[in-house]
C-alpha positions as CSV (number, residue, x, y, z in Angstrom):
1,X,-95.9,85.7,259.0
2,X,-98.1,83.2,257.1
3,X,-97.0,80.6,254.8
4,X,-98.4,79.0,251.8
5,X,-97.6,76.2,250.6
6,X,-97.9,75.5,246.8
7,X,-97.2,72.2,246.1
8,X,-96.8,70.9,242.2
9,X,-99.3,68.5,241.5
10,X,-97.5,67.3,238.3
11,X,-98.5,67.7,234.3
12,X,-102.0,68.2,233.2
13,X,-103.1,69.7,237.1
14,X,-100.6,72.7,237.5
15,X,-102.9,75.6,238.1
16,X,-105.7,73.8,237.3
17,X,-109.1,74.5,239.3
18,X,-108.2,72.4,242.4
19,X,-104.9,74.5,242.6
20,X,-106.5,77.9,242.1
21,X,-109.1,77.2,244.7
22,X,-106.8,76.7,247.2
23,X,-104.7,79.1,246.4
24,X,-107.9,81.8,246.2
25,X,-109.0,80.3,249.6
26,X,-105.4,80.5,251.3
27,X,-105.6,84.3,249.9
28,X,-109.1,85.0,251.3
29,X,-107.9,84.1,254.6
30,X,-104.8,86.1,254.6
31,X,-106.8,89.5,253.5
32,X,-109.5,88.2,256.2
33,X,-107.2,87.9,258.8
34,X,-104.2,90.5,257.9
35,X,-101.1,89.7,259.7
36,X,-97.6,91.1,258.5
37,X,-95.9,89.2,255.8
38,X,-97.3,86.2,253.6
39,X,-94.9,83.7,252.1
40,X,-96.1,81.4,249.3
41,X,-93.6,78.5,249.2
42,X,-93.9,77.4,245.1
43,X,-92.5,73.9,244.5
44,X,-90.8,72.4,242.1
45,X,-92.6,73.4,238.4
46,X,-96.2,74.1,240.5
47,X,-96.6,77.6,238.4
48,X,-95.3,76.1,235.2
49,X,-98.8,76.8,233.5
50,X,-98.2,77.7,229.6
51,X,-98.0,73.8,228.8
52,X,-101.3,73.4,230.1
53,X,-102.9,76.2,228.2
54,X,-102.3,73.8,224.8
55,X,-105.0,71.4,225.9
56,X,-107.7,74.1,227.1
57,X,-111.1,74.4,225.0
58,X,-112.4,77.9,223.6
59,X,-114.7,77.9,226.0
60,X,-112.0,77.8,229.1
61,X,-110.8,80.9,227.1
62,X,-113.8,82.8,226.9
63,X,-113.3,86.3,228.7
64,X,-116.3,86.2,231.8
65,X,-114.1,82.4,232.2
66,X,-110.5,84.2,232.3
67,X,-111.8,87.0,234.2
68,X,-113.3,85.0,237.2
69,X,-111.1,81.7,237.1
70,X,-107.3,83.3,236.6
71,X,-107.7,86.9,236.3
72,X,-109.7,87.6,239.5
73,X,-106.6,85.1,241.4
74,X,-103.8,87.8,240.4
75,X,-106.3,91.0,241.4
76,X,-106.5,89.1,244.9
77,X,-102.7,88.6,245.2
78,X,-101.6,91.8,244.0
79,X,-104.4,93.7,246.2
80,X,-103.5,91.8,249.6
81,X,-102.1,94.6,251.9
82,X,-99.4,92.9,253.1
83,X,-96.1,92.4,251.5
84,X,-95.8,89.0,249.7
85,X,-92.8,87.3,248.8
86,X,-92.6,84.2,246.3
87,X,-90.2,81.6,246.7
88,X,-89.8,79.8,243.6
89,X,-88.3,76.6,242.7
90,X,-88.5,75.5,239.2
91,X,-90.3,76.8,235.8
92,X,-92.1,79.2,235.7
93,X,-94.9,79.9,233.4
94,X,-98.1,81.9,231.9
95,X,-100.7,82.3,234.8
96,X,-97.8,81.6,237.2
97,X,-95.6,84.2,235.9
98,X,-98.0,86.4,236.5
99,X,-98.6,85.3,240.1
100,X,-95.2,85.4,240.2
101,X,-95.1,88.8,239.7
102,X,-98.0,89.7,241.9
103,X,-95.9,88.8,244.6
104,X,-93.7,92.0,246.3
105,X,-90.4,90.3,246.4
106,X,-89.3,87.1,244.6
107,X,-86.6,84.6,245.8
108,X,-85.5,82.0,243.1
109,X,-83.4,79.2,242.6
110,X,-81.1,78.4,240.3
111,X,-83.4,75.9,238.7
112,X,-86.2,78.3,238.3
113,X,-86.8,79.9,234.7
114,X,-89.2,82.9,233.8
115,X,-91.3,82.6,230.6
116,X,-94.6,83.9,229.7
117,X,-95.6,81.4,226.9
118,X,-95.4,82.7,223.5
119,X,-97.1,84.4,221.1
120,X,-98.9,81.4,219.6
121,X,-100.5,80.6,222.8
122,X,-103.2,82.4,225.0
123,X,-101.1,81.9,227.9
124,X,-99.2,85.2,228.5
125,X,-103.0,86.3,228.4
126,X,-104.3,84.5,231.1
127,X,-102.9,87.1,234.3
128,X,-102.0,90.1,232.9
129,X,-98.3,88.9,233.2
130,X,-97.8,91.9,230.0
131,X,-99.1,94.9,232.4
132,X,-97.2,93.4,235.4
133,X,-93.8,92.6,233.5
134,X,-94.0,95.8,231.2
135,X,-94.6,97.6,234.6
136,X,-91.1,96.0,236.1
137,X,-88.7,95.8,233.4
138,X,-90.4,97.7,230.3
139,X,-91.7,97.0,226.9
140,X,-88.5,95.5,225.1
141,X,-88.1,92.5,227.5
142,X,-91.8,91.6,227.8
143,X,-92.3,91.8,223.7
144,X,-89.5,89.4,223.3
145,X,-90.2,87.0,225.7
146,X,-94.1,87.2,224.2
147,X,-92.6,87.3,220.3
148,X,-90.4,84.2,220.7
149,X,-91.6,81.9,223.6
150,X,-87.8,82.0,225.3
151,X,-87.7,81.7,229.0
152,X,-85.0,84.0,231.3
153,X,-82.6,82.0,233.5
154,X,-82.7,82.9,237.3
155,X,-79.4,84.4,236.6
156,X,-80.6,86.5,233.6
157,X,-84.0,87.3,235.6
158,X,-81.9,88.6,238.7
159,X,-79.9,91.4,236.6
160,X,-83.2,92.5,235.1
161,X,-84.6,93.2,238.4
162,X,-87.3,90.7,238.4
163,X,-85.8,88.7,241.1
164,X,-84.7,89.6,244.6
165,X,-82.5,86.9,245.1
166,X,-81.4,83.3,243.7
167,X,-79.8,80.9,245.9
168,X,-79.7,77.6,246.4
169,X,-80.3,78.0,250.1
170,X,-84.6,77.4,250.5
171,X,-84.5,79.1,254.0
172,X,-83.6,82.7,252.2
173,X,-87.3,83.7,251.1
174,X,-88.5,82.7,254.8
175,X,-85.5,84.9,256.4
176,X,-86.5,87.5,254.1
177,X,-90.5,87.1,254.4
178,X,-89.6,87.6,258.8
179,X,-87.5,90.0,258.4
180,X,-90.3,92.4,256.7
181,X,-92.9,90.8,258.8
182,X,-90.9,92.6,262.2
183,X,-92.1,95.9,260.4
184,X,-94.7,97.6,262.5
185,X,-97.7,96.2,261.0
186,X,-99.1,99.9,260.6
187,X,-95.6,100.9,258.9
188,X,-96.0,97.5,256.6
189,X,-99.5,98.4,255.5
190,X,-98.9,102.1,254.6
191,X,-95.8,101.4,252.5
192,X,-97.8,98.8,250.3
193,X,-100.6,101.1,249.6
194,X,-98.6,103.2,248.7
195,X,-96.6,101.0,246.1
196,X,-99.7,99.3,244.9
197,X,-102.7,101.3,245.0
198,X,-101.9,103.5,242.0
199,X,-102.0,100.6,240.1
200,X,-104.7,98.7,240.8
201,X,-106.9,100.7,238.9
202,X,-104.4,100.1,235.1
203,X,-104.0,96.1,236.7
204,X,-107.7,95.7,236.3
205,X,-108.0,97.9,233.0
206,X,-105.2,95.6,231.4
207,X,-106.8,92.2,232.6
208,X,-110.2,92.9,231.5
209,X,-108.6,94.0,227.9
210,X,-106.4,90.6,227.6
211,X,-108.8,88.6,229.2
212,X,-110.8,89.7,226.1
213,X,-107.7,88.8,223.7
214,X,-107.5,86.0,225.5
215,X,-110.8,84.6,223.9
216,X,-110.2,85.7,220.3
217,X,-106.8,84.0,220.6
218,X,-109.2,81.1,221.5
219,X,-111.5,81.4,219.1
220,X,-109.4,81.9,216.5
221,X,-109.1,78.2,216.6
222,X,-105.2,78.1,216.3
223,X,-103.9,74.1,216.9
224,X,-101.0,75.6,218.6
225,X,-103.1,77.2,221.0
């Protein structure tokens, strides 16, 4: 099993370049090196991006700057062929709802909170969080998350299915992560090909169309962006 850390490098930095470097690095080495199981440890608000999105420029929303600087990082995660789980600690945003949901399995704690940053914002544009949310829980949840900016409670997001678990215990996502990294590696692989690769194809389709809306949400020039 390998484990990535995701530390929260406060206001103003969360998912910022520095963050998505690593994070695209960490990835890179994972689908270099295979392995069975990866674990990304999230802490604290670390993926609690839609805040950010309010101070970005038009041209940090233009499409070819989505497409390679947040789009590409959820295409990586969701195309690694091993299973990932997501431990997550505290909000949970935009670009990191989207990771979020990239992710296999998700373990939560109470604290954490699902949101996708509403519909005066280009954040719920950033990962394709629509495509991977519609895909999990269907159309009426995601549009009113996206209509009216609310975020679901770990409890709330459990009974919808987009969580695995939510406990206060932190060692659950690791138990979890080893016990599907003792799968036969072969057995592992097969089983997430067969779960993903259907989708990649309509994942890529659906970023390359919002990292487009992305930009005329930027353009737009709306102050609440």
């Amino acid at each position: 099993m390998t484990e990535v850390v995701v530390d929260d490098p406060g206001p103003g930095q969360r998912l910022g370049t520095a963050s998505r470097s690593r994070l695209r690095a960490e990835l890179r080495k994972i689908g270099r090196d295979g392995g069975t199981c990866a674990l990304l440890s999230v802490r604290a608000d670390a993926w609690h991006h839609a805040p950010e999105v309010a101070s970005y420029d038009a041209d940090q929303l233009a499409q070819p700057v989505v497409l390679e600087e947040f789009q590409s990082l959820v295409g990586q995660l969701f195309g690694l062929g091993v299973p990932v789980v997501a431990e997550l600690d505290g909000a949970v945003s935009g670009l990191g709802l989207a990771l979020a949901m990239a992710a296999d399995l998700r373990v939560a704690t109470p604290r954490t909170t699902l949101s996708l940053g509403d519909a005066s914002t280009a954040a719920a544009l950033l990962g394709g969080s629509t495509w991977l949310l519609t895909r999990a829980v269907g159309y009426a949840t995601v549009a009113h998350l996206a209509w009216t900016g609310e975020a679901l409670t770990s409890a709330v997001a459990e009974q919808r299915g987009l969580l695995s678990r939510v406990c206060d215990d932190r060692s659950a996502a690791r138990r979890l992560a080893e016990s599907l990294a003792a799968v036969p590696t072969p057995a592992a692989s097969a089983l997430k090909r067969a779960l993903t690769s259907r989708q990649r194809r309509d994942l890529e389709a659906s970023l390359d169309y919002e990292s487009w809306l992305a930009g005329v949400t930027a353009t737009a020039g709306d102050p609440r962006r």
